[in-house]
N, C-alpha and C positions, 0 to 999 in steps of 0.2 A: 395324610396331613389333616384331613375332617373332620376324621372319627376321635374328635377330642372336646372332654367332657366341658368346659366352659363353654364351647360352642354346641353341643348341645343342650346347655340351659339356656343359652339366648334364644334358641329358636323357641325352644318351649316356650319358651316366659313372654315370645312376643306371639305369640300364637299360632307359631306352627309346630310341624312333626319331623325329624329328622330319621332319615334310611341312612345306615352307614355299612360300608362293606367291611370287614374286621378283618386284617392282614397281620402280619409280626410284629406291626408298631405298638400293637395293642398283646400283648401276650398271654396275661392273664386273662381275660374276656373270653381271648380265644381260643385258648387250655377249656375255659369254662364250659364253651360252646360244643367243642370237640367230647368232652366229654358225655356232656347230655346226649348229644346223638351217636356217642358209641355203642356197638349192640353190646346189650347186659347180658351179663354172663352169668346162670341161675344153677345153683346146685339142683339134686336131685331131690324132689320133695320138698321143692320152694318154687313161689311165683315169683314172678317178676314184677317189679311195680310199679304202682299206676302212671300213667304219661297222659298227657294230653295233647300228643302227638295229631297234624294233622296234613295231610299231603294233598298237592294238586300237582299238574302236568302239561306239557307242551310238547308237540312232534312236529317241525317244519321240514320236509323236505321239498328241497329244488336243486336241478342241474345235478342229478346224482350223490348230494349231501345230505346226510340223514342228522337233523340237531333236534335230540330229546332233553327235555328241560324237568327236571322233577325237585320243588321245594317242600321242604321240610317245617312244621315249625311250630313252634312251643311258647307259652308264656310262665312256662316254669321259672325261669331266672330272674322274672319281674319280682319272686316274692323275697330272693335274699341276695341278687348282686346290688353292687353300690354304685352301678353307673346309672346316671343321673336321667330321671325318668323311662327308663327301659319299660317297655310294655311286652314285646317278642324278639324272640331269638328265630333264625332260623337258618337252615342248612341246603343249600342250592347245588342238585351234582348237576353236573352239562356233559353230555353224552355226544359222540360226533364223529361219521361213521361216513365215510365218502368211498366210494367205489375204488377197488383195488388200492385199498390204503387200509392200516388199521385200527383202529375206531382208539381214537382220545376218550379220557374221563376228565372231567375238572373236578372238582368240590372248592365252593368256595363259603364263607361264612358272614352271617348279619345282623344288624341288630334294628329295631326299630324303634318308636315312640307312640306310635298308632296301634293301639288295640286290639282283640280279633275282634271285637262288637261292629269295629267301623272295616278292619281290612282282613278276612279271611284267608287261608292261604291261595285260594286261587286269584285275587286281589293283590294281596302282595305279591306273588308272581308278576303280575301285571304291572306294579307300580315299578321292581327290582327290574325290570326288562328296561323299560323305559326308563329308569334314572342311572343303569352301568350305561345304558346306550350313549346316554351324553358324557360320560368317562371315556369311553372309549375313543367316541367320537374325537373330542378335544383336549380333556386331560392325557389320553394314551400319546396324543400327537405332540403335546407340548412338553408331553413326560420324556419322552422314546425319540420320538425325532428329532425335536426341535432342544433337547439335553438338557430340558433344565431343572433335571433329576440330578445334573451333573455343576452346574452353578455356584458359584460360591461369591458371588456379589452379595451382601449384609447389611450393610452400611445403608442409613438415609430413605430415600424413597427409591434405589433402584432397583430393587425387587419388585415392586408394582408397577413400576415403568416397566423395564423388560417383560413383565408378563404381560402388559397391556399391548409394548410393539408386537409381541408374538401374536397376542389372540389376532393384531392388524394383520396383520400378516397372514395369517392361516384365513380369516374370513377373506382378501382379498384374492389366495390362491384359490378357496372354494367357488367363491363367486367368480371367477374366469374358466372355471371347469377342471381345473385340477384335486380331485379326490384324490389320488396318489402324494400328499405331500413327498416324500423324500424323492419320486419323480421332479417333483418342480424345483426342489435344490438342487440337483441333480442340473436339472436345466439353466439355472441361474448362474448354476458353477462354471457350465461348460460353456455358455455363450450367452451373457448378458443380456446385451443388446437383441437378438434378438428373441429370446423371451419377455423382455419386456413389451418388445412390439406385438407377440400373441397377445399380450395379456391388455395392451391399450385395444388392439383391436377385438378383443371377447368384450371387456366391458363397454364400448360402443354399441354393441350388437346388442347389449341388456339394456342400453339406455332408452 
């Protein structure tokens, strides 16, 4: 729902930069992307052409999880796509290899408005960590759990209500120590009342 082009001239225009992750909403973009990072296929007695390709990396392992993080990334599309201030494109695989299990791959795709001058790939790596993490965080929970990928309220302000009850709601599960949202529905479902009394008595304890 972000990665749309009047909202990226607002931020530009009001002085900032926008990170957008590029999914099927956006199709053309992301043909475009997919391309550029396809490997080129070169006859015999021909080079391949110039890129301005440039990669950084991540490796976290803990508790037997191995998460390798390798971004890609190019300002080739700045000089002939039409979306609106693009500075880089770039190409994020996520690798993920946990003991006796078999190792996932992701690839996901991006676009930015920050420059390599100001954000290098290892920079944007850094910035791309930190701003899926807050998706994940709270759009994945409001998206997935909380359904309202699934909503069809339109009308008036209830769409901004509802999403405003939900964020209430998710902060106040967080803040009593429920990280597992669909545990705490789950809890809510099943016995009211006294979930409600955990959760007066957690926020006592933080007061």
């Amino acid at each position: 729902m972000l990665a749309q082009r009047n909202l990226s001239i607002q931020i530009v225009e009001a002085g900032g930069d926008y990170l957008w992750r590029i999914k099927d909403n956006q199709p053309s973009l992301r043909a475009e992307i997919e391309l550029l990072f396809a490997p080129e296929l070169v006859q015999a007695g021909w080079s391949a052409p110039a890129v301005d390709f440039t990669s950084a990396g991540t490796i976290d392992a803990q508790h037997g999880r191995l998460e390798a993080r390798i971004i890609t990334v190019s300002s080739l599309l700045a000089e002939y796509s039409d979306w609106p201030y693009l500075a880089q494109v770039f190409k994020l695989e996520r690798r993920v290899t946990v003991v006796g299990k078999p190792s996932t791959t992701e690839v996901h795709y991006g676009i930015t408005s920050i420059p390599a001058t100001i954000a290098d790939a290892g920079r944007l790596l850094q910035l791309v960590r930190a701003h899926w993490g807050i998706e994940n965080g709270l759009h994945q929970r409001r998206d997935v759990t909380m359904e309202e990928d699934a909503m069809r309220v339109r009308s008036g302000n209830a769409p901004h209500l509802l999403a405003s009850l939900n964020n209430l709601a998710l902060g106040i599960s967080l803040q009593a120590g429920w990280n597992n949202l669909a545990a705490a529905q789950r809890a809510f479902a099943y016995q009211i009342d006294k979930a409600l009394a955990q959760r007066r008595s957690r926020l006592a304890e933080l007061q």
